[in-house]
N, C-alpha and C positions, 0 to 999 in steps of 0.2 A: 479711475481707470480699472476695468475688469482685469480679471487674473490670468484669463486668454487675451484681452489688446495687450497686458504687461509683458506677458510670455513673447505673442508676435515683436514688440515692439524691441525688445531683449534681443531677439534672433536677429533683425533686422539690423542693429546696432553690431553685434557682431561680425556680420557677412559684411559692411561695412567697412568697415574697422580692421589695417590690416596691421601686424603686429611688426616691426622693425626687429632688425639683426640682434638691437638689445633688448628685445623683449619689452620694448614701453610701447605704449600708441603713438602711431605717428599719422597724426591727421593731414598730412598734407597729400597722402595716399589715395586720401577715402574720395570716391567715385560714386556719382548713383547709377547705376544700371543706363538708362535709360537716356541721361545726357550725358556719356561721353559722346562724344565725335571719332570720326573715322580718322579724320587729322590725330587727332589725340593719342588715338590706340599705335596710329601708325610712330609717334614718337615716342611714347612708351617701348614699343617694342625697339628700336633703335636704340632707346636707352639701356633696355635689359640684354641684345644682342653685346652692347661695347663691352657690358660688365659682365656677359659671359666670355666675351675675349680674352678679358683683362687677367678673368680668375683663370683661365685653360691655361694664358701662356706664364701666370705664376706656378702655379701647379704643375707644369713641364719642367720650369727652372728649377723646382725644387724636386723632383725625380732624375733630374738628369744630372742633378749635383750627389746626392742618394746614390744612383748609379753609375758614378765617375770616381766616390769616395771605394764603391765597393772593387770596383772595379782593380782600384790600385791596392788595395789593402790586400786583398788574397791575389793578387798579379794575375790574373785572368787577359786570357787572350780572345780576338772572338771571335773564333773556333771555338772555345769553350762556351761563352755568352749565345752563339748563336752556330749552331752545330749544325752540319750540312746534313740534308732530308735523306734517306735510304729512297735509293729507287729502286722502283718495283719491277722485280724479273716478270716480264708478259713473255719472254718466249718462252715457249715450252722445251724441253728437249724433243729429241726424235725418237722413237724407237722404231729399230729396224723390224720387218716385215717376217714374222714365222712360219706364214701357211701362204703359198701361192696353188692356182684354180690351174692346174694344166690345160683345160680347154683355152680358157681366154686369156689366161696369164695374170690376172686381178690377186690382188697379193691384200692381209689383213693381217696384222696386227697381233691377234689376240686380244685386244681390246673392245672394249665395246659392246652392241650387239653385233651376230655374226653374219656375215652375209647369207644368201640365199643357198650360193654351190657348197657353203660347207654344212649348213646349218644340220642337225641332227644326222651328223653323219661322221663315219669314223678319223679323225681331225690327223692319225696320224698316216694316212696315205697323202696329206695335201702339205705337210711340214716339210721346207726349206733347208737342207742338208749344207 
């Protein structure tokens, strides 16, 4: 055997080869590419779905026990655990109107850009007494 079919044949063995929880080989895993079945894959995955179930809902048990121990240890309430959201002021306030346009009566702000009747002109003939 050549040093490159050893090298291929090495890799191939690996990819292979899948390595168990304890770290040994576990040949009942190994698959060649090419002849699994769609049957096959469809019950692997049904296999790997239960034992993702199984670990989520130990892993909830054990957070929710984590979190029940804390919970009573410093007496937390849950207002404290889960504190309610600030809501956001969208209204604005008002401010009342400083300059009205005696012809047409149109009233602004001060705010802004200025309208047309007052714009470069002397602001204090149009001010709201």
């Amino acid at each position: 055997m050549t040093i490159s079919a050893r090298l291929r044949w090495l890799i191939e063995i690996n990819f292979l080869y899948m390595y168990d929880v304890n770290s040994t080989f576990n040949l009942s895993k190994v698959h060649m590419t090419s002849s699994v079945s769609y049957k096959d894959l469809l019950a692997q995955r049904t296999e790997l779905e239960q034992k993702i179930a199984e670990a989520r809902a130990s892993e909830i048990a054990d957070a929710l026990s984590k979190i029940q121990t804390l919970v009573s240890e410093y007496g937390l309430s849950p207002d404290d655990v889960f504190p309610a959201k600030k809501q956001k002021t969208t209204s604005r306030s008002v401010v009342e109107p400083k300059y009205r346009d005696p012809v047409t009566g149109q009233t602004w702000t001060g705010r802004g850009k200025p309208p047309l009747w007052i714009k470069d002109k002397d602001r204090a003939q149009f001010e709201i007494k």
